[in-house]
C-alpha positions, 0 to 999 in steps of 0.5 A: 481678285484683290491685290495687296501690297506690302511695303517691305522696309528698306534695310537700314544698315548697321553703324557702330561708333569707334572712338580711338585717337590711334589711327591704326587702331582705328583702322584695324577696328574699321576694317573688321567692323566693316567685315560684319556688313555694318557701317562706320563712324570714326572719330579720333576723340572723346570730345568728337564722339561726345558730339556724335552721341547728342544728336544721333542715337542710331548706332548698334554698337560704339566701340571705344578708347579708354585713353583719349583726348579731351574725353576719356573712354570710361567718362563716355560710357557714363554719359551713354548709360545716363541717357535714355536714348543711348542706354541700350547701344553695347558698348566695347572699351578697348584699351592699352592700359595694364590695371586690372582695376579698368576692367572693373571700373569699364563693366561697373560703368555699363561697358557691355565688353572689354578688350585689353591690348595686345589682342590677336585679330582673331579676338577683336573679331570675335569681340565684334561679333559679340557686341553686334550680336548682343543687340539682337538679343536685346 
C-alpha cells in the first residue's frame, strides 16, 4: 500500500495597513479589524505608511487617513495603484473632512471604499467586512 503525503500550507494570516495620525482612531479602527481575525500594521503617518508599502506588499487591505502628516491619504492611494505589486490591496480612505469633492477624488484615485466621520461602530464594521471581503472575490 502506498502512503501520501500532503503538505497542507500553514495559513498565513490577514494584514491590512492602517494609517491614521489620530490615535483613537487608530485604535478604534485596530480593535475592529482585529475582530475580523486579521493582523495589524499601524503607522500614525503617510511618510511611515509609504515606507511600509516599498518593501512589503502583503497586506489584504490598508485602511487610510485622508489628512496626515507628511503624506496625505489621497497621495498614497496614487502611489499603490501605480505600483503593480500594490494595485490589487482595497483600499478604505477614512476621513473628517466634509467635501463632497474627496469622495470623488478618493474613488477616482483607486480608493476601493469611502467612510466619512462621524460613523457609528457598527458601520466602520460593516466597511471592514466589505473591504477584506472584496479580496476574496478578487
Amino acid at each position: 500500500m502506498e502512503t501520501f503525503r500532503v503538505k497542507f500550507k500553514q495559513a498565513i494570516p490577514s494584514r491590512v495597513l492602517i494609517a491614521d495620525d489620530d490615535p483613537v482612531m487608530r485604535h478604534l479602527v485596530t480593535t475592529m479589524v482585529k475582530q475580523q481575525d486579521c493582523e495589524v500594521v499601524v503607522v500614525n503617518d503617510g511618510r511611515a505608511a509609504y515606507r511600509i508599502l516599498q518593501s512589503d506588499s502583503q497586506f489584504r487591505a490598508a485602511i487610510l487617513d485622508m489628512t496626515m502628516p507628511f503624506l496625505e491619504g489621497l497621495d498614497l492611494i496614487r502611489y499603490m495603484r501605480s505600483e503593480k505589486r500594490l494595485m490589487r490591496i482595497p483600499i478604505m480612505m477614512i476621513t473628517a473632512e466634509q467635501d463632497i469633492k474627496l469622495m470623488a477624488n478618493s474613488f477616482s484615485a483607486g480608493a476601493t471604499a469611502f467612510l466619512p466621520k462621524p460613523f457609528t461602530p457598527e458601520q466602520l464594521q460593516s466597511a471592514i467586512r466589505l473591504l477584506i471581503g472584496n479580496r476574496r472575490a478578487a
